[in-house]
Every structure is written in C-alpha cells, then in structure tokens.
C-alpha positions as CSV (number, residue, x, y, z in Angstrom):
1,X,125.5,115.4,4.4
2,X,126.8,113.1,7.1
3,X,129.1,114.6,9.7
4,X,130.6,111.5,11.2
5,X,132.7,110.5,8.2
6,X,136.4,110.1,8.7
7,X,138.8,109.0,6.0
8,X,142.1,107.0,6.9
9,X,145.1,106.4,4.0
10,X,146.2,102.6,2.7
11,X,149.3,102.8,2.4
12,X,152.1,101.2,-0.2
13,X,154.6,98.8,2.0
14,X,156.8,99.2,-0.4
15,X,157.7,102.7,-0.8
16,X,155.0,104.6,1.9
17,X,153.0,106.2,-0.8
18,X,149.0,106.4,-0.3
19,X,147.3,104.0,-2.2
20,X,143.5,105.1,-1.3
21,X,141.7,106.2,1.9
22,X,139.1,104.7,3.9
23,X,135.7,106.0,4.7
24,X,134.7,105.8,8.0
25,X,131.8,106.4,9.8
26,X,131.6,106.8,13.7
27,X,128.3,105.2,14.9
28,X,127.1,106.9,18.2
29,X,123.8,105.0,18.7
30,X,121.8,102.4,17.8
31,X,121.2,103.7,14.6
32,X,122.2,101.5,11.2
33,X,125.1,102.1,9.2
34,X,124.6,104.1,6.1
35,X,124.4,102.3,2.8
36,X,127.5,102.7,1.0
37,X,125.4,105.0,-2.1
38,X,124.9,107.2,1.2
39,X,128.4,108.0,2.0
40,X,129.7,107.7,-1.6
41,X,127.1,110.9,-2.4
42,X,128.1,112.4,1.0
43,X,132.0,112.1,0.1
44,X,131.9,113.2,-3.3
45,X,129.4,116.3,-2.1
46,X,132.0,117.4,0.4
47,X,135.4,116.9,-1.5
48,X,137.2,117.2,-5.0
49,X,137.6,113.8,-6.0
50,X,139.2,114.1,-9.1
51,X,139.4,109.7,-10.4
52,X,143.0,109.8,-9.0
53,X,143.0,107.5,-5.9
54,X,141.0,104.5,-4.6
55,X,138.1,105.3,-2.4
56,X,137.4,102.6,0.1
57,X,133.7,102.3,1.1
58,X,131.7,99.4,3.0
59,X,129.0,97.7,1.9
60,X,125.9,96.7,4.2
61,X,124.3,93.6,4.1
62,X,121.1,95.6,3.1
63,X,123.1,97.0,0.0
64,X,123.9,93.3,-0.9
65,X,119.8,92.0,-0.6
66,X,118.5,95.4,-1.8
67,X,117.6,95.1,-5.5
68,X,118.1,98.7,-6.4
69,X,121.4,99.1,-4.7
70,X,122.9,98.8,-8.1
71,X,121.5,101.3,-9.8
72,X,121.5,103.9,-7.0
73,X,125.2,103.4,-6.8
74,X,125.8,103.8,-10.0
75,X,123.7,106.7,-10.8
76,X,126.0,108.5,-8.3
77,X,129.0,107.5,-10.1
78,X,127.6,108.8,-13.0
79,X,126.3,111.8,-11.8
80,X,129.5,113.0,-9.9
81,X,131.7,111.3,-13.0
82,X,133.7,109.2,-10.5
83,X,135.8,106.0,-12.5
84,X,134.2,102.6,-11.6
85,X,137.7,101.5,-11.3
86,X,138.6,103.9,-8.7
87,X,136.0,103.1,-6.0
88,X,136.7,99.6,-3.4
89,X,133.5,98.4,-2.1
90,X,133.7,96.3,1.0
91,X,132.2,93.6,1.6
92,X,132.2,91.9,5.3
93,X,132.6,88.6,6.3
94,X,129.5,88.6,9.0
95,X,127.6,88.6,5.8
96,X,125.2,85.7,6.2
97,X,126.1,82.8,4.0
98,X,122.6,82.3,3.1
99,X,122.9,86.0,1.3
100,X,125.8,84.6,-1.3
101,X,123.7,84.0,-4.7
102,X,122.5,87.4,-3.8
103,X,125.9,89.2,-3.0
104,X,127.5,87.3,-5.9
105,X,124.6,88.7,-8.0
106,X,125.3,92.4,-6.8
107,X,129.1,92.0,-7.1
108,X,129.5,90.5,-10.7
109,X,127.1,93.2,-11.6
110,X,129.4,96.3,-10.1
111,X,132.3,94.7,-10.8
112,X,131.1,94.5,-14.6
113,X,131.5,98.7,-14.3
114,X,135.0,98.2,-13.2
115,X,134.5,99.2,-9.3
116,X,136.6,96.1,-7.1
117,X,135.6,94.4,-4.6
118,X,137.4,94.1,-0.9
119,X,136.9,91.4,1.6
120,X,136.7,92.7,4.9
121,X,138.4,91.3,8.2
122,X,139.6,88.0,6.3
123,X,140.2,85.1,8.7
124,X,137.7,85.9,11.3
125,X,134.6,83.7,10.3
126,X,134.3,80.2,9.2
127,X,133.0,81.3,5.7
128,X,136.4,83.3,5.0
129,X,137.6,80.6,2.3
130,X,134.3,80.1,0.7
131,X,133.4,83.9,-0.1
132,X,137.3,84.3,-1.1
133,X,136.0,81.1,-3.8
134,X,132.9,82.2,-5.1
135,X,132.7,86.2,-4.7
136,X,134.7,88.2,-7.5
137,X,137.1,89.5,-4.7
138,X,139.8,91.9,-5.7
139,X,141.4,93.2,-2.1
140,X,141.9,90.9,1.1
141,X,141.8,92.7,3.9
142,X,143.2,90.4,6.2
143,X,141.9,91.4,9.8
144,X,144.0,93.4,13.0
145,X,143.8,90.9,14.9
146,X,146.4,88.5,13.1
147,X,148.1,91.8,12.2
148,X,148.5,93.0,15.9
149,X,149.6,89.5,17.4
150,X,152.0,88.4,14.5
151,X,155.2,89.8,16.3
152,X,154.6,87.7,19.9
153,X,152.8,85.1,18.7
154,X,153.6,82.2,16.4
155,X,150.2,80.8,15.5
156,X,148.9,84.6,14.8
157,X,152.4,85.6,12.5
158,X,151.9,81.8,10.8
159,X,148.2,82.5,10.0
160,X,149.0,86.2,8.7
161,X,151.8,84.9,6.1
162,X,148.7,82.0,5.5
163,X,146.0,84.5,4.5
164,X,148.8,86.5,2.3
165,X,150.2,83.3,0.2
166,X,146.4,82.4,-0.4
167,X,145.0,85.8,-1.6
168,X,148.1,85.8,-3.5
169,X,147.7,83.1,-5.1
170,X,144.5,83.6,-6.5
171,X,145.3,87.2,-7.7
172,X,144.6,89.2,-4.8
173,X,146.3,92.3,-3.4
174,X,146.5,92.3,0.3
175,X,146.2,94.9,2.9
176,X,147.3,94.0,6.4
177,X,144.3,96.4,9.1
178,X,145.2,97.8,12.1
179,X,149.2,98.0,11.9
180,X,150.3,100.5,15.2
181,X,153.8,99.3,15.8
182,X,156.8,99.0,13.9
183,X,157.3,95.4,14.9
184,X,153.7,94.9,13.3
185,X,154.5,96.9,9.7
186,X,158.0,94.5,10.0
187,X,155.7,91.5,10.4
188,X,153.2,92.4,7.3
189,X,156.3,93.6,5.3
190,X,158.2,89.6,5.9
191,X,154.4,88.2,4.9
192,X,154.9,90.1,1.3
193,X,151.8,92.0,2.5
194,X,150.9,94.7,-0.6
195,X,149.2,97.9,1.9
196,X,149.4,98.8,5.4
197,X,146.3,100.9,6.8
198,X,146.3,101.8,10.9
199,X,147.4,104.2,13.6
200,X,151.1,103.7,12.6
201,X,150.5,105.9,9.5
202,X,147.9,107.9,10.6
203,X,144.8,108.0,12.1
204,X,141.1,108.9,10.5
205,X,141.4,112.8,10.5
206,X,138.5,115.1,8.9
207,X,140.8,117.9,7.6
208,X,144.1,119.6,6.9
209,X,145.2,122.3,9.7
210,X,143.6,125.8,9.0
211,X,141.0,124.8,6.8
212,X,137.6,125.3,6.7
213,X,136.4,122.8,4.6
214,X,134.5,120.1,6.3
215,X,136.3,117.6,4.9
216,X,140.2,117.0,3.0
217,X,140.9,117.8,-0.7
218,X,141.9,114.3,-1.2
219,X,143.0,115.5,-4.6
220,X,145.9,117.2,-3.1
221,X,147.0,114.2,-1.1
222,X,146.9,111.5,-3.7
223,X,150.7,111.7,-4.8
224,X,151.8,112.5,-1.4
225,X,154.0,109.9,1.0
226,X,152.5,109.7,4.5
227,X,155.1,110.9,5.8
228,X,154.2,114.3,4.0
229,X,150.3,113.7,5.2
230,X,150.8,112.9,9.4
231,X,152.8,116.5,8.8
232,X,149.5,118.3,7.9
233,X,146.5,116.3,9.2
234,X,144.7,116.1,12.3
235,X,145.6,112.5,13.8
C-alpha cells in the first residue's frame, strides 16, 4: 500500500458541496510516479468507497503507451466493484503530442466503460487546444496559474473566462486549481467556473481527527459541505 497518498475535495461553486477528491501523491525522490491502476488498488485497499463520489486519479504517460494499462485498470474496477462512471482519470498536458493516436486509443477505450476523462493544467502548453479537439475530454482543469493571477492581472482573469467559455462550449465541466483567496474563488465564480479545488477549501489531509485508519472514509464525507469537512480534517 502506498503511504504518500493524500486526497484533496473539488468542490461545487455553486453551493460548496464536494464534488470528488483528488488523489495525490507526494514524490520524495527521483523515483517515478505510480501508474494510476497503482493508486486506484491502493485507495480502494485503504478506504470504503462505496460508488458515491468522483475519485480523481492521474494518468502517466507510461499508462497512456502501455498496452495493458486497460485491462489492469479495469480488472481493479471490477474486482473492488467501483462504477466506471465514478472514477476521473487525468490526463496531462506535457503528454508528448507524438503519443496522441496512442492516448486517444487508451481514452475511447475507458471511456467506452463510462470512467471520464480530465485534462490537466489546461492552458499551459501549446498543444492545450489540440488534445481539448481530438481526446474524448470530459473535465478541464484549467491550471493555478491563470486562477491565482486572475484578480491583479487582466491578461491572466481574460484568459481564465477564455479557457471556461471554450470548455463550455464543447460540453465540458470546468474546475478552476489552485484557488487560496477569496478574491480568486470571486474570480472563478464571475468566469461561470463549475468546481473549485485548492487551499481555500482545504488542503490534502490523510485522515479525520482521532482515527486510526490510514486513510478517510470518503463514504462519510460525500454529502458533506466543506465547510462541515475543514471542521474535522487535518489541513
């Protein structure tokens, strides 16, 4: 089981209710990122995910070249009966466009069982619009940066309500990273964004106060407002 996992809530705008929770993992070394079937098995080993949230998880670039991520992934999802349309892979934009046939391969494929697919740190690479065209994309997460200048900068707040009124358009729901000020949720709230995730909420916390569990029963949290969450996690 990994130990370095950390989950943070996405949060509704509109009425501060948890949408789905992050997983996180805090690399110490030089050592890779785990495949997203890796912390999926580790989550579900350590928690009681009962279908009733979205779990966020990212996606390597390995997962998107390896052949057999597919069917790892999904064995695991059968095994621990966890809904395809519950589970928000990630996909990041420093994916090398010379991997697309191959990601949009993998991604038809798991999106066939229902599981969505997120675009990671939108607007920070040249390729942003062409993966938004040609990868089944479900979630635009548009990236802190824009987020965190929006309120004192023009360009920064113009390109934010830019990203949201594309992803939009096509069908997307949008999730502004890395909001830590009220002046930041204000600006992602006037761009009509859908989800706020960052330290304003809450941040990445392993467990309730006096448990012993190594990790939260996200069951018990699902219905909750943040509000009711920063009250009993470690943040």
């Amino acid at each position: 089981m990994i130990r370095k996992i950390r989950l943070q809530p996405l949060v509704h705008l509109s009425d501060d209710t948890v949408f789905g929770y992050e997983v996180l993992y805090r690399k110490e070394n030089a050592s890779p990122y785990p495949s997203a079937s890796t912390m999926l098995d580790s989550v579900s080993s350590s928690c009681d995910y009962r279908n009733n949230f979205q779990l966020f998880i990212n996606m390597t670039e390995k997962d998107i070249v390896n052949k057999n991520f597919c069917r790892s992934f999904l064995s695991i999802l059968e095994k621990k009966g966890i809904n395809g349309s519950n589970i928000v892979l990630e996909v990041s934009e420093n994916t090398h466009p010379d991997n697309l046939p191959l990601a949009q391969q993998t991604l038809n494929l798991l999106h066939d069982y229902d599981i969505k697919i997120a675009l990671d740190d939108f607007g920070t690479e040249y390729s942003s619009m062409l993966f938004l065209k040609e990868l089944p994309i479900d979630i635009v997460k548009i990236d802190k940066r824009f987020v965190q200048e929006a309120p004192s900068n023009k360009k920064s707040r113009a390109l934010l309500n830019f990203c949201a009124q594309v992803s939009h358009d096509i069908g997307c729901t949008i999730v502004a990273e890395g909001i830590e000020t009220f002046d930041q949720l204000n600006c992602a709230k006037d761009a009509n964004v859908d989800i706020g995730q960052g330290f304003l909420f809450t941040a990445p916390f392993k467990s309730p106060r006096k448990s012993i569990t190594p990790f939260i029963e996200l069951c018990e949290f699902a219905s909750l407002s943040i509000d009711s969450i920063q009250k009993v996690c470690y943040c």
